[in-house]
FITOR-113112 format. One line per 3 residues: their letters; for each residue y, x, z of C-alpha. Coordinates in steps of 0.2 Angstrom, whole numbers. Layout:
BEGIN
A = Y/X/Z; ...
REM end
This chain:
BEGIN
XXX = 327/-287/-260; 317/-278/-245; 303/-289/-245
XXX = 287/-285/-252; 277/-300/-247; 278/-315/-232
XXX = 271/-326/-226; 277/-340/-212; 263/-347/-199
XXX = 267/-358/-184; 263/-353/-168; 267/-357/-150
XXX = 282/-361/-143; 285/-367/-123; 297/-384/-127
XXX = 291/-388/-146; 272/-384/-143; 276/-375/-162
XXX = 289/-364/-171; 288/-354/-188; 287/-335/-185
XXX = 289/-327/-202; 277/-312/-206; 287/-298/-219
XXX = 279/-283/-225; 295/-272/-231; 295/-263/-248
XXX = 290/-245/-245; 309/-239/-251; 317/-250/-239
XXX = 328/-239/-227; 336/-252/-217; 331/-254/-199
XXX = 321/-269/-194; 333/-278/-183; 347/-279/-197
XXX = 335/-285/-208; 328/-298/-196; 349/-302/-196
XXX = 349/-302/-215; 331/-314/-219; 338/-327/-206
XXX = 354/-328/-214; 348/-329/-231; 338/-350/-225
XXX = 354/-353/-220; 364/-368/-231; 346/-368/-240
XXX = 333/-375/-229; 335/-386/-215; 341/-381/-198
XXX = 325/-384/-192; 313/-376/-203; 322/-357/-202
XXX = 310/-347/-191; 313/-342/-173; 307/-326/-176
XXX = 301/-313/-191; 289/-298/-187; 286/-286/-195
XXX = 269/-277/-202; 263/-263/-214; 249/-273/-224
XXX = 246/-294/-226; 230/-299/-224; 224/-305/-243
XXX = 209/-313/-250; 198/-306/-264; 209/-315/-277
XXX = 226/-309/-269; 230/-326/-258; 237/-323/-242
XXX = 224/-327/-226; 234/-336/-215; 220/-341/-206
XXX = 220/-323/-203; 235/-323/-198; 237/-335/-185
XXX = 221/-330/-176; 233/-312/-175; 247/-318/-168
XXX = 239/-333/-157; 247/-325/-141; 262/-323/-150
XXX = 278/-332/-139; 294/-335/-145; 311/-334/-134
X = 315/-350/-128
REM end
């Protein structure tokens, strides 16, 4: 219910060469702190998705990047976070 819009992108990872980061832009009400809500996302792929696929990491950002007809530029996104590294 905090979440406005997000979008997951892949992006380096030292023993996988890949992992999904997940990239949420919070509603502007939301007044719970990043870090529980990080706690919170990641437990809600859990029993739905596979153990795999749940990201390593989520980030948060004021604004996604959006075409001219509203659709998310992940292109956009990956070049942002190209240096991004996840924990191992």
């Amino acid at each position: 219910p905090a979440v406005l819009i997000a979008a997951c992108i892949s992006v380096h990872h030292p023993k996988w060469d890949e992992r999904p980061l997940l990239v949420v832009v919070k509603k502007p009400e939301t007044t719970q702190d990043e870090q529980s809500l990080k706690k919170d996302i990641l437990a809600f792929f859990e029993g739905k998705v596979a153990k795999w696929w749940i990201p390593d990491d989520v980030t948060f950002i004021e604004q996604m990047p959006l075409t001219a007809t509203g659709k998310l530029m992940k292109l956009k996104l990956r070049e942002i976070y190209k240096d991004h590294r996840l924990a191992q």
